[in-house]
Backbone atoms as SQL, in Angstrom:
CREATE TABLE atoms (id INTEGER PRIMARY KEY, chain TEXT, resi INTEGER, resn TEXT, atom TEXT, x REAL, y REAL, z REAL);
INSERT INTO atoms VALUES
  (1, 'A', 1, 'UNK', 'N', 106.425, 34.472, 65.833),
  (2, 'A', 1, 'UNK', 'CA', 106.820, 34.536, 67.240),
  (3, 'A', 1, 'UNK', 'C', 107.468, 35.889, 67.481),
  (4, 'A', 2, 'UNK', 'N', 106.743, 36.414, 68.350),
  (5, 'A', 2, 'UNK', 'CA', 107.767, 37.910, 69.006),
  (6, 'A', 2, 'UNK', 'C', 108.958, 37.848, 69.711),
  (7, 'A', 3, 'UNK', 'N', 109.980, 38.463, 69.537),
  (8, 'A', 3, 'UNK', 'CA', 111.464, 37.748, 69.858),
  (9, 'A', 3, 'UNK', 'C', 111.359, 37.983, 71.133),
  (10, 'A', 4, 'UNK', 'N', 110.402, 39.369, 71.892),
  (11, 'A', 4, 'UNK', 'CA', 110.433, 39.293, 73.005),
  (12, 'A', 4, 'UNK', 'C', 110.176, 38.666, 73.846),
  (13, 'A', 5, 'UNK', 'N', 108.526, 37.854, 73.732),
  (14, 'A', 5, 'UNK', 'CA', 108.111, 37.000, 74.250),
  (15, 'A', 5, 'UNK', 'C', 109.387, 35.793, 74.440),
  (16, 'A', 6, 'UNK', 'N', 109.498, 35.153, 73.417),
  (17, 'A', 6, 'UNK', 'CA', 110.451, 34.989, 73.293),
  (18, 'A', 6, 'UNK', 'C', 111.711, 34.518, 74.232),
  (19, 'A', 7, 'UNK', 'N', 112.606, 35.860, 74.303),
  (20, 'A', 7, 'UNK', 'CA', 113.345, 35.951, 75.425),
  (21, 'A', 7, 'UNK', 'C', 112.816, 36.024, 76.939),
  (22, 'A', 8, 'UNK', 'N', 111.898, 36.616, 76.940),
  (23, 'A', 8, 'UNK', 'CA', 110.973, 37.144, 78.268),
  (24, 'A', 8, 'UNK', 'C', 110.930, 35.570, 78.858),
  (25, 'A', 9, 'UNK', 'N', 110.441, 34.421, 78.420),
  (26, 'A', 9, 'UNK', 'CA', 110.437, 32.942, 78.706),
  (27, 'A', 9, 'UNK', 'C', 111.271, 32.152, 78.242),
  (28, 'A', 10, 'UNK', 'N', 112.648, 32.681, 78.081),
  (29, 'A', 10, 'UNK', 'CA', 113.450, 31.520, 77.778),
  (30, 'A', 10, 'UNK', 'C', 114.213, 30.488, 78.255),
  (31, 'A', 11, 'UNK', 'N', 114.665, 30.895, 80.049),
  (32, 'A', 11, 'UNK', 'CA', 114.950, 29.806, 81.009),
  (33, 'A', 11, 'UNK', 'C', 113.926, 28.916, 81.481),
  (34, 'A', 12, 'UNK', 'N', 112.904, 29.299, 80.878),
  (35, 'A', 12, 'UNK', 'CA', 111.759, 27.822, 81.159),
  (36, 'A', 12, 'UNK', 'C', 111.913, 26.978, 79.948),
  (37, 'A', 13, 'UNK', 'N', 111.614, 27.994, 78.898),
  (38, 'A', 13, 'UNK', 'CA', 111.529, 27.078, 77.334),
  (39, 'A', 13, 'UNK', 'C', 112.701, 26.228, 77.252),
  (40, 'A', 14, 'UNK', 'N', 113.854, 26.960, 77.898),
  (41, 'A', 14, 'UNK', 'CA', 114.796, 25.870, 77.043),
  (42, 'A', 14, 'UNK', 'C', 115.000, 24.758, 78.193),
  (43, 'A', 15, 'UNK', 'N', 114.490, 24.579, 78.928),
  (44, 'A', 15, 'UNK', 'CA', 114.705, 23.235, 79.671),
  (45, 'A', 15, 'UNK', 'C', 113.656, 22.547, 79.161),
  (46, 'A', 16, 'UNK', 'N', 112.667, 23.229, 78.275),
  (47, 'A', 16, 'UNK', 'CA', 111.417, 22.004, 77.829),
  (48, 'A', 16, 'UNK', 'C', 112.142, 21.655, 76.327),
  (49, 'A', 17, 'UNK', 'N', 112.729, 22.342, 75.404),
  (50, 'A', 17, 'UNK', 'CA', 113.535, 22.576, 74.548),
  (51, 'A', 17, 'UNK', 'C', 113.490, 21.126, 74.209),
  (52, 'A', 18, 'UNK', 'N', 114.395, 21.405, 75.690),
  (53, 'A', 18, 'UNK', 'CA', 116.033, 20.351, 75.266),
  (54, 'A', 18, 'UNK', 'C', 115.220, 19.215, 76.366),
  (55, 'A', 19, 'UNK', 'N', 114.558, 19.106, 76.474),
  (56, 'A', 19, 'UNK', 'CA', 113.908, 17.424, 76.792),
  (57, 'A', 19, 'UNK', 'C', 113.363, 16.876, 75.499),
  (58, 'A', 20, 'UNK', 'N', 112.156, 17.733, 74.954),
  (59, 'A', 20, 'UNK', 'CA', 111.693, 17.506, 73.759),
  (60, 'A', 20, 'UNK', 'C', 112.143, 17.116, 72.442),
  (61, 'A', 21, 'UNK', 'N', 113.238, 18.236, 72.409),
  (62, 'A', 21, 'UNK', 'CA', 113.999, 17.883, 71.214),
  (63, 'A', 21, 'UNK', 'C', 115.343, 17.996, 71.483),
  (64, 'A', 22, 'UNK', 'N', 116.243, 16.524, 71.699),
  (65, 'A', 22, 'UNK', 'CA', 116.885, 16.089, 72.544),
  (66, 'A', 22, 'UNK', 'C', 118.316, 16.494, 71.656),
  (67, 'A', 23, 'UNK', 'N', 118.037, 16.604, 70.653),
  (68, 'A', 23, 'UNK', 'CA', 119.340, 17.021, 69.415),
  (69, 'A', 23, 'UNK', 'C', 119.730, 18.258, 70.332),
  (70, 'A', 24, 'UNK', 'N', 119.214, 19.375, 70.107),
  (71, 'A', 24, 'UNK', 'CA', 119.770, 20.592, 70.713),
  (72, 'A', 24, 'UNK', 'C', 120.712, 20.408, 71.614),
  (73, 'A', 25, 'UNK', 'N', 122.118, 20.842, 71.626),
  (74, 'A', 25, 'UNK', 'CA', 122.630, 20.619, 72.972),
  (75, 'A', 25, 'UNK', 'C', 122.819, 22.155, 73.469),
  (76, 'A', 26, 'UNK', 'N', 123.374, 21.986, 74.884),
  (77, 'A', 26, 'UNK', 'CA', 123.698, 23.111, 75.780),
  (78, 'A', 26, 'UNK', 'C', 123.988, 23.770, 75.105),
  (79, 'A', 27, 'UNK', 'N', 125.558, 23.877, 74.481),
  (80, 'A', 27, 'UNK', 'CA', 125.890, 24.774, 73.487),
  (81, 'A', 27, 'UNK', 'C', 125.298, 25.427, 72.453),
  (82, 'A', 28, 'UNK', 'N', 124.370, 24.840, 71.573),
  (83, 'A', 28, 'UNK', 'CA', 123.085, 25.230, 70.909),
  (84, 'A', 28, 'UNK', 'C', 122.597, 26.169, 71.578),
  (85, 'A', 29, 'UNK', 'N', 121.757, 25.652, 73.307),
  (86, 'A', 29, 'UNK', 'CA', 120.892, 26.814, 73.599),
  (87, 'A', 29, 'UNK', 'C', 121.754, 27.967, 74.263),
  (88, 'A', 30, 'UNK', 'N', 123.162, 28.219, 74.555),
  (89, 'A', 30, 'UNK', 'CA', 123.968, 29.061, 75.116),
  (90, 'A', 30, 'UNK', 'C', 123.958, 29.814, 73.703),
  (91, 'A', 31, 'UNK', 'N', 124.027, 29.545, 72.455),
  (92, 'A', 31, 'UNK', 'CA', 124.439, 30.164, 71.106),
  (93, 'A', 31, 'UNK', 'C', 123.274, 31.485, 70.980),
  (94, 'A', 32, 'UNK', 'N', 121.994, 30.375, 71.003),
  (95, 'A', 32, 'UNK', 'CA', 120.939, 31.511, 70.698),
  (96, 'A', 32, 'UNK', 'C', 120.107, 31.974, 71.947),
  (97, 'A', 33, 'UNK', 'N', 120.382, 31.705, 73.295),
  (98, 'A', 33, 'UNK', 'CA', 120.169, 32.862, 74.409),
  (99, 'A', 33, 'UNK', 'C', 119.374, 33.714, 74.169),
  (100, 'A', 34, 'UNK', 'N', 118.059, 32.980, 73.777),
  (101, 'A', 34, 'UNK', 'CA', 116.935, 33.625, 74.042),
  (102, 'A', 34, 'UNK', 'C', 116.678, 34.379, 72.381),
  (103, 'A', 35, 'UNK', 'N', 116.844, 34.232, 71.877),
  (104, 'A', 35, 'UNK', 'CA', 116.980, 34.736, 70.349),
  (105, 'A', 35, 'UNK', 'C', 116.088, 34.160, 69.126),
  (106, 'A', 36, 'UNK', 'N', 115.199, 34.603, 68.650),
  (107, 'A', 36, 'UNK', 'CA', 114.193, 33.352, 68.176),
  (108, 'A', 36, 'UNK', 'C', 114.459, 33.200, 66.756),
  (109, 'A', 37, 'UNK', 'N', 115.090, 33.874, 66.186),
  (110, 'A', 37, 'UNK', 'CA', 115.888, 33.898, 64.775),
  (111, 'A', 37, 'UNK', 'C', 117.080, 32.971, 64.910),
  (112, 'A', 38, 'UNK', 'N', 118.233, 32.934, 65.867),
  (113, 'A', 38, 'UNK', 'CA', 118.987, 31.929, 66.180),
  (114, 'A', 38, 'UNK', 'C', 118.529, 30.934, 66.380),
  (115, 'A', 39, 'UNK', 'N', 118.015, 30.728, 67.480),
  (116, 'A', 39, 'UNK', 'CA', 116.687, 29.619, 67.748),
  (117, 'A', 39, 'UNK', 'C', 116.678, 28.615, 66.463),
  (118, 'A', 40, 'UNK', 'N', 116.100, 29.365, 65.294),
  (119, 'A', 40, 'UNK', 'CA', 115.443, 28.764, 64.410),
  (120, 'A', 40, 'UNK', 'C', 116.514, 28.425, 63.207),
  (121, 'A', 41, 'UNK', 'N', 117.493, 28.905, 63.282),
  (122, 'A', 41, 'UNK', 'CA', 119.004, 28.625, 62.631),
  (123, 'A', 41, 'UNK', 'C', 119.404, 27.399, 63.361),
  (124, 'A', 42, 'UNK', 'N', 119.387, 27.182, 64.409),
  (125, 'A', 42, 'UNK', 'CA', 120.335, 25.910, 64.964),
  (126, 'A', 42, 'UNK', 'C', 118.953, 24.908, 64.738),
  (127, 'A', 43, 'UNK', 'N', 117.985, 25.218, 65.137),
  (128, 'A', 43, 'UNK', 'CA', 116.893, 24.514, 65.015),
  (129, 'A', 43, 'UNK', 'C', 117.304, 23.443, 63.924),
  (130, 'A', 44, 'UNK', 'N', 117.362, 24.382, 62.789),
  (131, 'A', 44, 'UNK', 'CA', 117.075, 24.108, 61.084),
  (132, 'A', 44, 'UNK', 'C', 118.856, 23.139, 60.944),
  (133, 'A', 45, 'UNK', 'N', 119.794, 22.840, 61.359),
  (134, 'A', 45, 'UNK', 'CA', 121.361, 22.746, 61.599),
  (135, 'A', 45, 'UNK', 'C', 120.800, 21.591, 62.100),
  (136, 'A', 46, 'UNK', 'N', 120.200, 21.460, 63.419),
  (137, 'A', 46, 'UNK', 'CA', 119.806, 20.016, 64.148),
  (138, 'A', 46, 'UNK', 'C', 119.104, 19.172, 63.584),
  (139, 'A', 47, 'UNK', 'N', 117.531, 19.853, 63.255),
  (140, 'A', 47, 'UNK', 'CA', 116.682, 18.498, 62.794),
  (141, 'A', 47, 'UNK', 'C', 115.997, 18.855, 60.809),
  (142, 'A', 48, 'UNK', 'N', 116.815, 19.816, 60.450),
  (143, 'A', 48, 'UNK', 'CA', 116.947, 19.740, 59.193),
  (144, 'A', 48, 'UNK', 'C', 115.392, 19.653, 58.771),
  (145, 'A', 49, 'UNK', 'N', 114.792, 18.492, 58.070),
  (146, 'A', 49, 'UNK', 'CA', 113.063, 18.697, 57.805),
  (147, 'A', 49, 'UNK', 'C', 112.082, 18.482, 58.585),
  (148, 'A', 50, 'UNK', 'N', 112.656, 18.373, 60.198),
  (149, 'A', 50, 'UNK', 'CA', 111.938, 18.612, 61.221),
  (150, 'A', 50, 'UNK', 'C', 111.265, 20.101, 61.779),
  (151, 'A', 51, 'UNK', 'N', 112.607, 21.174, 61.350),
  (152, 'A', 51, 'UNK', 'CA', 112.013, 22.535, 61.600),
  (153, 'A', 51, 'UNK', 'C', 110.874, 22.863, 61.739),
  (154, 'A', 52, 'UNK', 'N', 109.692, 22.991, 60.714),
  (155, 'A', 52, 'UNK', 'CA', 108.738, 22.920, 60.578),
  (156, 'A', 52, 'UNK', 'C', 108.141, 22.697, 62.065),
  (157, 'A', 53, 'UNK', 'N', 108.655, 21.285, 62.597),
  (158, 'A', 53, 'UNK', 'CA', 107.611, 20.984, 63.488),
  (159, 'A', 53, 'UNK', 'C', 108.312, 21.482, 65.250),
  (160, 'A', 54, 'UNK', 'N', 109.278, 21.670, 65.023),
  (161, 'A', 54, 'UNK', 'CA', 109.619, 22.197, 66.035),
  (162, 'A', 54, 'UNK', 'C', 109.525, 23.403, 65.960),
  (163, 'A', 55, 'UNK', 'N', 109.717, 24.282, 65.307),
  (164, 'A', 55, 'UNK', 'CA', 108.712, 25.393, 65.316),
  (165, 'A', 55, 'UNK', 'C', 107.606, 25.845, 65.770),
  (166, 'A', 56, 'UNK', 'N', 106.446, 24.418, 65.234),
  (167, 'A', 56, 'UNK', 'CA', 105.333, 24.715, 65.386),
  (168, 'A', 56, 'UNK', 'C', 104.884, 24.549, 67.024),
  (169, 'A', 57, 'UNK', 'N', 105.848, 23.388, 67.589),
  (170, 'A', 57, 'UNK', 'CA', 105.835, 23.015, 68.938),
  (171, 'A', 57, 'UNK', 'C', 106.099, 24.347, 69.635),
  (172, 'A', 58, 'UNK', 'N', 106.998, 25.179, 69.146),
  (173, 'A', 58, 'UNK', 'CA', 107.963, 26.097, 69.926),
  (174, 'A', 58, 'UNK', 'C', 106.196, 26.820, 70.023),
  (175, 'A', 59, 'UNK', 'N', 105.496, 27.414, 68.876),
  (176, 'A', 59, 'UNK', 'CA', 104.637, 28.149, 68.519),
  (177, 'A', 59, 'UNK', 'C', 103.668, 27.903, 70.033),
  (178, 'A', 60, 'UNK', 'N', 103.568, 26.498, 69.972),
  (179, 'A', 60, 'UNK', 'CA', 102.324, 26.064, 70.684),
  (180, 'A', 60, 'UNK', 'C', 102.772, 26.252, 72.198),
  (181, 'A', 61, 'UNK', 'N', 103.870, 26.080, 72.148),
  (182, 'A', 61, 'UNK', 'CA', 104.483, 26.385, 73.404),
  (183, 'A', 61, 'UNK', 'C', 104.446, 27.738, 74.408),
  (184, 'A', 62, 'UNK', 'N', 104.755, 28.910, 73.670),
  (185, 'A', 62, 'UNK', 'CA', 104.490, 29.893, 74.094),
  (186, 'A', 62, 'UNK', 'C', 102.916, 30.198, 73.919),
  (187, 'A', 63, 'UNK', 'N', 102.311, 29.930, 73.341),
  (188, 'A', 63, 'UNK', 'CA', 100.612, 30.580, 73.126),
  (189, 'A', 63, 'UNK', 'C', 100.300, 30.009, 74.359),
  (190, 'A', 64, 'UNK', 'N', 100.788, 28.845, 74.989),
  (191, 'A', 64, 'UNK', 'CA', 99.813, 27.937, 76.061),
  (192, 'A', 64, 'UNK', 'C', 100.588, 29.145, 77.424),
  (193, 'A', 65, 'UNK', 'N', 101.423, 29.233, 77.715),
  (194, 'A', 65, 'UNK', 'CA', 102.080, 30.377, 78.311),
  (195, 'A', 65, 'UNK', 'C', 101.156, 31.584, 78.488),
  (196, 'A', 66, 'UNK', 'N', 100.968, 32.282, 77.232),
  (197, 'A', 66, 'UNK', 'CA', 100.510, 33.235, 77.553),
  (198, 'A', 66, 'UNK', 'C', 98.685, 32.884, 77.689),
  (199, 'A', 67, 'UNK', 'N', 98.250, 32.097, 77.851),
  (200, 'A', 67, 'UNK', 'CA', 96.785, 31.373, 77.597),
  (201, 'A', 67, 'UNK', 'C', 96.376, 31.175, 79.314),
  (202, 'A', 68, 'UNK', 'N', 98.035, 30.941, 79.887),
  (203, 'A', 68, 'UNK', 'CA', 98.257, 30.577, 81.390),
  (204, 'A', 68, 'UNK', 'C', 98.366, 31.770, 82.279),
  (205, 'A', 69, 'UNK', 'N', 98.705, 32.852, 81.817),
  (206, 'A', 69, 'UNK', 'CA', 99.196, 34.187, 82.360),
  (207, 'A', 69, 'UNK', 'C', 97.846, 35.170, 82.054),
  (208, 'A', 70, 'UNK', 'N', 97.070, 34.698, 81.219),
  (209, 'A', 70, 'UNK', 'CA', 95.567, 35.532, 80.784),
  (210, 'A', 70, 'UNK', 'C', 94.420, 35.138, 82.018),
  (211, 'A', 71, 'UNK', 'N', 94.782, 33.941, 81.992),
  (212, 'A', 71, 'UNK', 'CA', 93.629, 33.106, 82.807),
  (213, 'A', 71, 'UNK', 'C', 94.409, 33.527, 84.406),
  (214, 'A', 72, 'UNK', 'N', 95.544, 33.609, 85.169),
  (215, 'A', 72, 'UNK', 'CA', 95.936, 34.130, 86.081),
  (216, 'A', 72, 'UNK', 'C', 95.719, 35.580, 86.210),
  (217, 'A', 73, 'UNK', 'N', 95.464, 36.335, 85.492),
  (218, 'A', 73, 'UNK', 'CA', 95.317, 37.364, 85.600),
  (219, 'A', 73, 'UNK', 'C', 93.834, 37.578, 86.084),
  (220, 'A', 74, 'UNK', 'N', 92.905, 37.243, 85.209),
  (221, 'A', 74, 'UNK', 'CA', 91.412, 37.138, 84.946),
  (222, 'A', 74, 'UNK', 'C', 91.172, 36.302, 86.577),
  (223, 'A', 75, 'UNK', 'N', 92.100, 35.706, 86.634),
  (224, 'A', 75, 'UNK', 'CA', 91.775, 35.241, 88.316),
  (225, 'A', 75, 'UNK', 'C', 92.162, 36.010, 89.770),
  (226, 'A', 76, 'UNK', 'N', 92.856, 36.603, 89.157),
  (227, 'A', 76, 'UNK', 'CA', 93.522, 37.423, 90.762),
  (228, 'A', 76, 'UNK', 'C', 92.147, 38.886, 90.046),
  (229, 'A', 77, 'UNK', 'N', 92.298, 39.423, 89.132),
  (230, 'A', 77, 'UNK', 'CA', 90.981, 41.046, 89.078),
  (231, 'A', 77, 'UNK', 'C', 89.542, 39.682, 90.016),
  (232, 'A', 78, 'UNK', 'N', 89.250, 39.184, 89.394),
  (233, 'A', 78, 'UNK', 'CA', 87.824, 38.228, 90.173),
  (234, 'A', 78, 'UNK', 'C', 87.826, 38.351, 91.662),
  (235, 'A', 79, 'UNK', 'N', 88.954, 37.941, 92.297),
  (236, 'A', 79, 'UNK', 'CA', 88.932, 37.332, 93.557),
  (237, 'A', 79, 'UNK', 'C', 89.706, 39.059, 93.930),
  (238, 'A', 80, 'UNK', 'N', 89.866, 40.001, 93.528),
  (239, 'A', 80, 'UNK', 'CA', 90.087, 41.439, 93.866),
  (240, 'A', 80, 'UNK', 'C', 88.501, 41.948, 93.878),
  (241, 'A', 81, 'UNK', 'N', 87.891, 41.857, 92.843),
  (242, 'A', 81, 'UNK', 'CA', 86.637, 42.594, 93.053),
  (243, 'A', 81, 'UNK', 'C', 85.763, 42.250, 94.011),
  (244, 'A', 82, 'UNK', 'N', 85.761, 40.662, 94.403),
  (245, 'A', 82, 'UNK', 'CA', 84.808, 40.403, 95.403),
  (246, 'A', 82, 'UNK', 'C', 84.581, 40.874, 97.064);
């Protein structure tokens, strides 16, 4: 994960965060503020041999993001060229 990306989406992520994975509290996501190395420290503190999969969620999380922002793009050049 790029820390930027990352931060760049982190007042969306962490309200999906912290529905999903309900351990995290406020304080948690105030700690690591957008930080994906912190992130993954409290992560690992909360759900211990869950990491792994919240990780992988986090992973899937942002790819669908930027999967959403490719396809918006590819839609506004289309409806520009016509």
């Amino acid at each position: 994960m790029d820390n930027n990306k990352f931060k760049g989406n982190w007042h969306e992520f962490k309200g999906e965060v912290k529905r999903k994975w309900g351990k995290l509290t406020d304080n948690d996501l105030l700690e690591c503020e957008g930080d994906y190395e912190k992130f993954l420290g409290i992560v690992q503190k909360r759900y211990g041999d869950e990491k792994d999969a919240v990780q992988s969620w986090a992973n899937d999380w942002y790819s669908e993001r930027e999967q959403e922002e490719i396809r918006r793009r590819h839609d506004t050049i289309s409806r520009n060229q016509v």
